[in-house]
FIMARZA-942093 format. One record per residue: chain; x, y, z of N, C-alpha, C in turn. Coordinates in steps of 0.05 Angstrom, whole numbers. Layout:
// FIMARZA-942093
   chain   n.east   n.north     n.up   ca.east   ca.north    ca.up   c.east   c.north     c.up
       A        X         Y        Z         X          Y        Z        X         Y        Z
...
//
This chain:
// FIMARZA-942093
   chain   n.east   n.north     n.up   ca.east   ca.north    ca.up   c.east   c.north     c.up
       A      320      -138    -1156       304       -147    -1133      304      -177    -1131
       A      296      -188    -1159       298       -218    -1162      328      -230    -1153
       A      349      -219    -1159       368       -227    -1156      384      -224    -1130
       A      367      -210    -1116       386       -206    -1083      364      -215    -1059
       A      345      -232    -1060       328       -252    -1053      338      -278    -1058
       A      332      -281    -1092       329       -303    -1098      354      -324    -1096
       A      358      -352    -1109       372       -369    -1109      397      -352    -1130
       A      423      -353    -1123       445       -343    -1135      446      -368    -1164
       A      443      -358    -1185       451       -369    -1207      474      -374    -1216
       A      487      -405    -1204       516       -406    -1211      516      -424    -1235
       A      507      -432    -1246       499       -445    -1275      509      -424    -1294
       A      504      -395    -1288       509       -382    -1318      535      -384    -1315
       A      544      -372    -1339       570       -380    -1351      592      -359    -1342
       A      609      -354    -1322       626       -341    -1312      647      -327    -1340
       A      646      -297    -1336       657       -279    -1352      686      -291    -1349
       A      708      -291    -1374       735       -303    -1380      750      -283    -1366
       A      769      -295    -1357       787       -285    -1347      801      -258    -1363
       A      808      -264    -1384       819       -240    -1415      804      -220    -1409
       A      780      -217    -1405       764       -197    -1420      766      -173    -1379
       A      757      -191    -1360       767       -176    -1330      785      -163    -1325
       A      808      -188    -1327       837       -173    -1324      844      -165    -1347
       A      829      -159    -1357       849       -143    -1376      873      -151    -1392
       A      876      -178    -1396       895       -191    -1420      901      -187    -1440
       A      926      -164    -1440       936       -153    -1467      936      -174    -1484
       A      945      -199    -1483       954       -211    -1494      921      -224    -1517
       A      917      -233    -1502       883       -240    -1516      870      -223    -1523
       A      874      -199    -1516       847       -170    -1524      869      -171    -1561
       A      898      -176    -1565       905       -172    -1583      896      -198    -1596
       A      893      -227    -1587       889       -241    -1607      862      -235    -1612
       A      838      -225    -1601       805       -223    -1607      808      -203    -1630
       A      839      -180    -1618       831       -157    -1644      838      -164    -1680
       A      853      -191    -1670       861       -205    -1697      837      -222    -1720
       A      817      -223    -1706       799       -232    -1709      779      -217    -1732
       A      776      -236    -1748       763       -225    -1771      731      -227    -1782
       A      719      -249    -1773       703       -253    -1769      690      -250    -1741
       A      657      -251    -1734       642       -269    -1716      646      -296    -1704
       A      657      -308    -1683       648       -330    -1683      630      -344    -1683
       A      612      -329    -1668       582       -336    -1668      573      -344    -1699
       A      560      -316    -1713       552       -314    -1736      566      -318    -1760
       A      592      -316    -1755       613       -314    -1791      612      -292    -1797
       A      605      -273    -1785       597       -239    -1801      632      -228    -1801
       A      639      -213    -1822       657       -200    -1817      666      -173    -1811
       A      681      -167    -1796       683       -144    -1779      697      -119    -1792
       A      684       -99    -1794       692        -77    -1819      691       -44    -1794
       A      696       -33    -1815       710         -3    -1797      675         2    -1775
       A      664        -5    -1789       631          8    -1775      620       -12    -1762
       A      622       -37    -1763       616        -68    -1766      640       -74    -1749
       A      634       -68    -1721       655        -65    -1700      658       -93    -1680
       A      682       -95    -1666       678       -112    -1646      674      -110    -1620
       A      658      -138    -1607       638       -133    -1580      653      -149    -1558
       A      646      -152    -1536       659       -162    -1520      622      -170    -1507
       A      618      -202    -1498       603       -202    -1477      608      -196    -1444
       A      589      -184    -1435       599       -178    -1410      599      -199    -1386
       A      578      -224    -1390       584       -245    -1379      600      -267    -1385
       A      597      -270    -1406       625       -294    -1414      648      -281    -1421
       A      653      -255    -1426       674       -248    -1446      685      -261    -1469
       A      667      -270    -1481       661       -277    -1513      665      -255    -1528
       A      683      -263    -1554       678       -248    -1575      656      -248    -1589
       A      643      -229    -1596       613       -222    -1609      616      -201    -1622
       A      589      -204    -1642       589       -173    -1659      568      -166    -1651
       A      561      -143    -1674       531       -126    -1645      507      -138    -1656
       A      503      -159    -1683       474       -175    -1684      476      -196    -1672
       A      511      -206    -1651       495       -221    -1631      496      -224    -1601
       A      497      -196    -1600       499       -190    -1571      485      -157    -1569
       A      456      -164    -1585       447       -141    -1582      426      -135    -1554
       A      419      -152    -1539       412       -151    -1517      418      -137    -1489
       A      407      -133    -1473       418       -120    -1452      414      -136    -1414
       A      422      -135    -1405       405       -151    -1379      430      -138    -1358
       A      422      -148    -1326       444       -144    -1309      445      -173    -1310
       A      475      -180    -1304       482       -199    -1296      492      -208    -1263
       A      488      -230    -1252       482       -237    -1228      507      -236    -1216
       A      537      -237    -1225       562       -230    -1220      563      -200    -1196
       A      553      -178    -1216       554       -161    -1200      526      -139    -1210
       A      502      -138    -1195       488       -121    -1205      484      -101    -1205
       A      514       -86    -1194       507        -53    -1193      519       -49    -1219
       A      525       -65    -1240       529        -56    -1267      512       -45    -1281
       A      484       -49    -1269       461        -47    -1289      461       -60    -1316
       A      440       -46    -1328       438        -65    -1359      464       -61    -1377
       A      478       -85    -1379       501        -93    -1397      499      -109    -1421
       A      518      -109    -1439       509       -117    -1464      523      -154    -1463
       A      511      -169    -1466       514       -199    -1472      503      -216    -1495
       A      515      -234    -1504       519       -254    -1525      485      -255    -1518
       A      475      -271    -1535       451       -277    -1545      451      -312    -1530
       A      477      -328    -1527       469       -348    -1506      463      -347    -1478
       A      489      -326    -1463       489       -315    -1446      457      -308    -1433
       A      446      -295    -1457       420       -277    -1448      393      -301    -1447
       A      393      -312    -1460       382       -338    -1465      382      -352    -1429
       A      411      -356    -1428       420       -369    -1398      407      -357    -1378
       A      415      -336    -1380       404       -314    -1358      380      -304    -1352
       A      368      -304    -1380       331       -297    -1380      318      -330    -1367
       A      341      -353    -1369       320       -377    -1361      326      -374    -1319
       A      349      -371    -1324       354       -366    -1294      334      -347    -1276
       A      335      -318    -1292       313       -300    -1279      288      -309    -1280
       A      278      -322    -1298       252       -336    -1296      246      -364    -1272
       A      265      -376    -1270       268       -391    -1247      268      -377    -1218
       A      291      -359    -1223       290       -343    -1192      262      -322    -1188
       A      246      -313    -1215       224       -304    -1205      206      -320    -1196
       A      204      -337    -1208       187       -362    -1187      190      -373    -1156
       A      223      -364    -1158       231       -378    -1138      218      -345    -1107
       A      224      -336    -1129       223       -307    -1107      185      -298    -1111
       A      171      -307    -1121       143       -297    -1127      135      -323    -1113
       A      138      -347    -1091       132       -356    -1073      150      -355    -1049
       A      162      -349    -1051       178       -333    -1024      164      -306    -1020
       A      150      -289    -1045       131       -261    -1039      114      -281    -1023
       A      103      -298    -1037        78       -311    -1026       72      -312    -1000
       A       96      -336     -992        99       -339     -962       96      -320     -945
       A      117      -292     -958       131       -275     -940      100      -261     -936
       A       85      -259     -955        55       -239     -956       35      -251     -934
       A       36      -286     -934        18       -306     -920       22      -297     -893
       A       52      -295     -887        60       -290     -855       56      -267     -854
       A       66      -246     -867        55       -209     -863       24      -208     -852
       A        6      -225     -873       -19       -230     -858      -27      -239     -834
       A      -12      -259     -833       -15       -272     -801       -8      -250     -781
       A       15      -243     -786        28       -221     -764        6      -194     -767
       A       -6      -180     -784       -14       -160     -779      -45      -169     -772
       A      -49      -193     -776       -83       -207     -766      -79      -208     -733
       A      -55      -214     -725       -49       -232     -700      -46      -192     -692
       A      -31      -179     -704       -25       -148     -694      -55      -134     -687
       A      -66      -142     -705       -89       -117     -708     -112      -137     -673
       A     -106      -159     -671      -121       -173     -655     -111      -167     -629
       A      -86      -162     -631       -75       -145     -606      -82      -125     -594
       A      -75       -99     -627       -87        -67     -617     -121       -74     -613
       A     -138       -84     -615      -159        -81     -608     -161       -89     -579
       A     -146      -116     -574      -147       -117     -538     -130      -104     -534
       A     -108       -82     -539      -101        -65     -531     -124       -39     -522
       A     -134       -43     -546      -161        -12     -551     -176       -12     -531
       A     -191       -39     -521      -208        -55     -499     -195       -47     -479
       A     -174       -60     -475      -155        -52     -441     -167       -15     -431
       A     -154        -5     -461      -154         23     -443     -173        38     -446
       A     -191        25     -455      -224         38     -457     -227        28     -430
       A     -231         4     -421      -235          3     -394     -218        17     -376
       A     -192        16     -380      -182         30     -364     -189        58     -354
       A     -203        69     -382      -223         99     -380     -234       102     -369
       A     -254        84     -379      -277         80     -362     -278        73     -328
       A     -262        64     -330      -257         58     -292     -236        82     -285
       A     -220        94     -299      -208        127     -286     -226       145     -277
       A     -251       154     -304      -260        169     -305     -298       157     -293
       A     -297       135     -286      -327        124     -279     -349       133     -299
       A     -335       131     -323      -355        138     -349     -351       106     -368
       A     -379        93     -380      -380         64     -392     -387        79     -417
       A     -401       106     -424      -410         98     -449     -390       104     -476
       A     -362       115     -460      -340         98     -495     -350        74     -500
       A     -338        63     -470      -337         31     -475     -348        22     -486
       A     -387        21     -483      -414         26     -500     -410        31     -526
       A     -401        45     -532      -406         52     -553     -380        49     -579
       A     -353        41     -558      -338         23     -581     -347        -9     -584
       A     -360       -17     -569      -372        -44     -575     -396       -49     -591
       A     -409       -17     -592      -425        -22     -622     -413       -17     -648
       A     -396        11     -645      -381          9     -672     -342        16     -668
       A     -339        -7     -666      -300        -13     -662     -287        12     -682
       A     -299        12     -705      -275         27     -726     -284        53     -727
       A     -300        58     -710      -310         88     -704     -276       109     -710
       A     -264       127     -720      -238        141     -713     -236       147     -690
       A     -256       153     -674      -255        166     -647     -240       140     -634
       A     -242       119     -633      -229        101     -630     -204        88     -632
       A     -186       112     -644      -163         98     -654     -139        93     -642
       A     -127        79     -644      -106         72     -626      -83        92     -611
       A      -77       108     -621       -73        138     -626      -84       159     -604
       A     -102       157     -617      -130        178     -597     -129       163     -573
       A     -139       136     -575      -136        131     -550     -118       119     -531
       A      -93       123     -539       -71        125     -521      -62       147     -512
       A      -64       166     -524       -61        204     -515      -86       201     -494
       A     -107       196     -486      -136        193     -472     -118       172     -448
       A     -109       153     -459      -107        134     -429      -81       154     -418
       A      -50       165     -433       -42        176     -428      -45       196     -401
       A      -59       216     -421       -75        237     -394      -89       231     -377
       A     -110       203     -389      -126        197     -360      -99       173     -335
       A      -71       163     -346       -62        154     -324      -43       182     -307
       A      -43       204     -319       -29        227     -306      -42       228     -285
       A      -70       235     -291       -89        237     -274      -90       228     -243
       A      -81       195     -261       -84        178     -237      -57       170     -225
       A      -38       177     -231       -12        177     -222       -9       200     -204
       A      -17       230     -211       -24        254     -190      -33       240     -168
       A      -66       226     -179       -86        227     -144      -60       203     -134
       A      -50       180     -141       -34        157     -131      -17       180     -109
       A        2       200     -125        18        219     -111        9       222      -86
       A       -7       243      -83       -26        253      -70      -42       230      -44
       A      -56       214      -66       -52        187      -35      -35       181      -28
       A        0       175      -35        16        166      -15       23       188        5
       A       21       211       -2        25        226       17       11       237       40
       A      -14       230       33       -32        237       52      -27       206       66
       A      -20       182       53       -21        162       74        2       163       87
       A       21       174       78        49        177       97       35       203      120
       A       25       221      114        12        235      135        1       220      162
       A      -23       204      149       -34        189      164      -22       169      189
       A       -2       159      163        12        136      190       29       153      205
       A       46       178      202        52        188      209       45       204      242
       A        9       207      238        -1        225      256      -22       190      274
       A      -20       162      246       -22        146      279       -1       136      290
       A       27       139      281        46        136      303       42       156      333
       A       39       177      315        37        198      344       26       192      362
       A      -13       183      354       -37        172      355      -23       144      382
       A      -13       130      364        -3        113      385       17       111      405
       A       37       131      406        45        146      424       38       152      444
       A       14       177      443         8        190      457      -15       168      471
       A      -27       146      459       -46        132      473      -25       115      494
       A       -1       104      478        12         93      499       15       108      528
       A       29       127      523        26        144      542       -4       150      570
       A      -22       153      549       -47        154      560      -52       134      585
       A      -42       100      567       -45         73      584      -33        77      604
       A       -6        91      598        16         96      631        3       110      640
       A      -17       137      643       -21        152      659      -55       142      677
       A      -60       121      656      -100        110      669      -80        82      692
       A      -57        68      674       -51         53      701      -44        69      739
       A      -28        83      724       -24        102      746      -48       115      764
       A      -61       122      746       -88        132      760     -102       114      771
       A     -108        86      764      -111         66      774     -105        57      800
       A      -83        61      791       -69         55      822      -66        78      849
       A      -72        97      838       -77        116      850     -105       118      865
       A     -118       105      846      -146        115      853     -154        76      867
       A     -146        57      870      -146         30      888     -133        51      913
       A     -106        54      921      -103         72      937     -122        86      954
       A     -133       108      937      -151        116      949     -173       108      955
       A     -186        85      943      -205         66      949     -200        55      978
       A     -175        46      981      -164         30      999     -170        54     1030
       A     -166        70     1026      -160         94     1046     -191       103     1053
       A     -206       102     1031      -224        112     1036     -247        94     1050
       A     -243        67     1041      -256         40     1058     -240        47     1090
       A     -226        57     1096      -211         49     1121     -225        80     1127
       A     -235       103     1114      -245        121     1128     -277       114     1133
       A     -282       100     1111      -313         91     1120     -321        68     1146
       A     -292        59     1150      -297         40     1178     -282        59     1193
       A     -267        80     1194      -268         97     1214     -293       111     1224
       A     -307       119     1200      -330        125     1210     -357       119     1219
       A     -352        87     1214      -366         73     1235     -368        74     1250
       A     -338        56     1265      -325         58     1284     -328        83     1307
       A     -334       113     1294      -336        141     1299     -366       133     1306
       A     -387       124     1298      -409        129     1300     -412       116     1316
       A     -406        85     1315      -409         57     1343     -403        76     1366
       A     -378        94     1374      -374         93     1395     -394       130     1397
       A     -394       142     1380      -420        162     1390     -445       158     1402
       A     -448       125     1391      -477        116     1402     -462       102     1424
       A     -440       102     1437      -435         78     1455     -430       107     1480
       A     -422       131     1471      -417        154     1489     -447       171     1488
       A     -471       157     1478      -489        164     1482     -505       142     1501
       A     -497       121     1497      -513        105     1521     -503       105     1538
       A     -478       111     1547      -459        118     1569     -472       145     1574
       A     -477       169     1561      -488        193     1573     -513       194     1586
       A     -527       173     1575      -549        156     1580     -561       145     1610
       A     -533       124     1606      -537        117     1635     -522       136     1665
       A     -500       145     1650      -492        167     1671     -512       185     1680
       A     -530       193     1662      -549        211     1670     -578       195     1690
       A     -582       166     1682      -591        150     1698     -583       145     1720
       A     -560       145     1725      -537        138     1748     -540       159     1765
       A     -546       190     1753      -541        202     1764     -576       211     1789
       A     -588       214     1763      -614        205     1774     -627       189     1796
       A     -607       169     1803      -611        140     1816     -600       161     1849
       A     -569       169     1840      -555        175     1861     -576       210     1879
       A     -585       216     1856      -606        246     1869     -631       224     1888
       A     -637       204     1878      -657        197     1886     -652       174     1916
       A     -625       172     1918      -626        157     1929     -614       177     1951
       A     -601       205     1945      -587        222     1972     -614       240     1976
       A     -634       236     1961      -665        243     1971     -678       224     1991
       A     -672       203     1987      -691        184     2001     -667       175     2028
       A     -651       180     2032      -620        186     2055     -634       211     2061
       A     -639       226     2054      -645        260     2066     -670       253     2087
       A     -682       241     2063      -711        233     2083     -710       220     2105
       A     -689       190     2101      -686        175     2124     -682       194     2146
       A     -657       217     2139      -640        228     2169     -660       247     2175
       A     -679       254     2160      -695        284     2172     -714       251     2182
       A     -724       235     2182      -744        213     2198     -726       212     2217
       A     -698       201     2218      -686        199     2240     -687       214     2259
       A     -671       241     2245      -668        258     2263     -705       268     2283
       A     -718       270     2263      -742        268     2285     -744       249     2303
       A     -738       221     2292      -747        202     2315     -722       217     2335
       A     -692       218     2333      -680        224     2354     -691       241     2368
       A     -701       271     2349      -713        290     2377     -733       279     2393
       A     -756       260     2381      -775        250     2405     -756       242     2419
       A     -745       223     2421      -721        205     2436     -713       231     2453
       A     -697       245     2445      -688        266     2462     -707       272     2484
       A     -733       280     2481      -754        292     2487     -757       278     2512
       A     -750       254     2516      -762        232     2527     -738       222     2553
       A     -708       221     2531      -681        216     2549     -665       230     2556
       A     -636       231     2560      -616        247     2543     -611       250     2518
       A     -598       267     2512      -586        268     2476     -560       261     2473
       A     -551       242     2450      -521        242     2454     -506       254     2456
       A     -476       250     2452      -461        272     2463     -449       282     2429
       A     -441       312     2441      -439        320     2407     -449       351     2409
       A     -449       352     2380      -465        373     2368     -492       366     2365
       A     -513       385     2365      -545        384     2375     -554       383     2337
       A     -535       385     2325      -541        383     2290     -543       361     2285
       A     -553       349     2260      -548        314     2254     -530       320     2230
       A     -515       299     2234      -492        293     2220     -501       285     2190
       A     -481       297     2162      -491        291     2144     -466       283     2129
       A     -475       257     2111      -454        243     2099     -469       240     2070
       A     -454       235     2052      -453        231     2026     -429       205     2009
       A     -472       189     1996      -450        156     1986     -450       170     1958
       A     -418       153     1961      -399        160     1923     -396       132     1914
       A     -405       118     1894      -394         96     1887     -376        94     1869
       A     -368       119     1862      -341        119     1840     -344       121     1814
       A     -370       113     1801      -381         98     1783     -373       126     1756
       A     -389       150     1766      -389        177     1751     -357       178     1737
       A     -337       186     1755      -315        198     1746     -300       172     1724
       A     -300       156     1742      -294        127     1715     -300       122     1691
       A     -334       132     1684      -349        130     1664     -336       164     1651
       A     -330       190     1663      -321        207     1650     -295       203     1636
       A     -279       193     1648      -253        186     1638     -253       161     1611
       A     -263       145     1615      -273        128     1588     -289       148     1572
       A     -309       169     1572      -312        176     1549     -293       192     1535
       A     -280       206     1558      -263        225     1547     -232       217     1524
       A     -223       188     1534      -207        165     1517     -222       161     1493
       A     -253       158     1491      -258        149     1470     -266       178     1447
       A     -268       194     1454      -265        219     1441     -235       220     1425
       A     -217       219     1443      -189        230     1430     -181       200     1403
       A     -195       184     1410      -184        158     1393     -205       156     1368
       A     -228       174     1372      -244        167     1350     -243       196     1329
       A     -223       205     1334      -217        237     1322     -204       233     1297
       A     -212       244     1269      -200        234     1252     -190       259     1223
       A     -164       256     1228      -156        281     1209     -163       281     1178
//
C-alpha cells in the first residue's frame, strides 16, 4: 500500500544484471565461490548459496535471512534480501510511511471537508423536500417536527426521497391533468370566441336592422300625425260644411219666407191691379254657392293620401 502511493524509492540499490538475466556466465563464477562475501562463512553441502533479490548479491542464509517486497516489482511479495539491502529498504519504507501517513492525513482532512460540506448538502437537500411535502400535500408538521429532531430515521434521505418521489407523481398526474383540462379550456374559449364573434356580426346587423326600423317607424309616427292633423282638419271641414249647410237651410228658409211675403204682397197687389203675365204660381229658385261639392272633393283627396299600408 505504502509503496503504490508513496514516493518511488530510487536510492535502493538496483538488482545486477547476472542474477535477472540470467548470466550463465556469472551464476558459474558466484558457484565458484567458496566463501561469504559478506560474512567469510564457508559454503558446505547444507551451508548453501543465496542470491539477494534486490541487489543480486552473493549471500549466505545468516545474511540474507530477512524477507521484505521490494519496490522494483511488488507483486513478488515477501523475497529474500541481503541484510544491507533490507536495512536500505526498511529506511526507505519508513520514509515513504511518513510520507504516505500525511498524505492519509491530508487525504482524511479533505474526506472530512467533503463529507462535512456532503452531509450539509443532504440536509438542505432533506429541507427542500420536506418542504416540498409539505406544500404537495398542505401538511407542516414533518417539517415541524424534523426541525425539532433532524436525525429522527423517519427522516432519512432515503425515506425521504421515495416520499418526495411519490408525492412529485402525484403532482406530475394533477400537472397532466391540468394541462389538459387547460387545453380543453382554451380550446372551448376559442369556440367561446368564435361564436361571440359571430354573435357581434349578428347584434351589428340587428342594429342596423333595428335603426332601419327606427327610421321607418319615426316616418310612421309622423304619418300618423299627419293622419290625425288632417282627421281633425276633415273634422273641422265636416264642421263647417255642416255649418255651411245650416247657414244655406236657413237662409232658403228665410228666401221661402221672403217669396211666401212676396207672393202675398203680390196677391194684395193682384187684388187691387192686374196680375202679371205668366203662370198664377210664384216662381221658385234655389242659391248654390258651390262651396259644398268643393269642400267634398278636398275631403275625399285627403282621405286617399292619408291611407297608410
Amino acid at each position: 500500500f505504502f509503496f503504490q502511493i508513496g514516493t518511488p524509492m530510487a536510492a535502493v540499490p538496483s538488482p545486477s544484471p547476472s542474477l535477472i538475466g540470467s548470466d550463465d556466465g556469472q551464476a558459474q563464477a558466484d558457484g565458484k565461490e567458496t566463501h561469504c562475501p559478506r560474512c567469510r562463512s564457508q559454503f558446505t553441502t547444507y551451508f548453501r548459496r543465496h542470491h539477494c533479490r534486490n541487489c543480486g548479491g552473493l549471500v549466505c542464509d545468516d545474511c540474507s535471512r530477512n524477507r521484505t517486497r521490494i519496490p522494483r516489482d511488488l507483486s513478488l511479495g515477501n523475497v529474500r534480501v541481503c541484510d544491507d539491502c533490507f536495512k536500505t529498504i526498511g529506511d526507505h519504507h519508513a520514509a515513504g510511511a511518513e510520507e504516505d501517513l500525511v498524505l492519509s492525513q491530508q487525504l482524511i482532512e479533505r474526506l472530512r471537508g467533503e463529507l462535512a460540506q456532503n452531509h450539509s448538502q443532504i440536509e438542505a437537500f432533506k429541507k427542500v423536500m420536506l418542504e416540498l411535502e409539505a406544500e404537495a400535500s398542505s401538511d407542516q408538521s414533518c417539517l415541524a417536527e424534523y426541525s425539532r429532531d433532524p436525525q429522527n430515521d423517519q427522516f432519512s434521505f432515503n425515506l425521504l426521497q421515495e416520499k418526495v418521489q411519490i408525492s412529485w407523481g402525484r403532482v406530475t398526474k394533477s400537472l397532466e391533468a391540468q394541462g389538459s383540462r387547460k387545453a380543453e379550456l382554451e380550446e372551448r374559449q376559442s369556440a367561446a370566441w368564435t361564436r361571440r364573434t359571430e354573435l357581434a356580426a349578428k347584434e351589428e346587423e340587428l342594429t342596423s336592422k333595428r335603426q332601419e326600423l327606427d327610421s321607418e317607424l319615426a316616418e310612421v309616427s309622423r304619418l300618423e300625425a299627419r293622419r290625425d292633423e288632417l282627421f281633425r282638419e276633415e273634422g273641422d271641414l265636416q264642421q263647417a260644411v255642416t255649418n255651411e249647410r245650416r247657414k244655406v237651410r236657413e237662409l232658403e228658409m228665410s228666401r221661402k219666407e221672403q217669396q211666401e211675403m212676396e207672393a202675398e204682397r203680390m196677391g194684395l197687389h193682384s187684388s187691387w191691379g192686374s196680375r202679371p203675365r205668366g203662370s198664377n204660381e210664384p216662381v221658385a229658385f234655389t242659391i248654390s254657392t258651390g262651396r259644398e261639392e268643393h269642400r267634398r272633393s278636398r275631403l275625399e283627396g285627403c282621405k286617399r293620401s292619408c291611407t297608410v299600408s
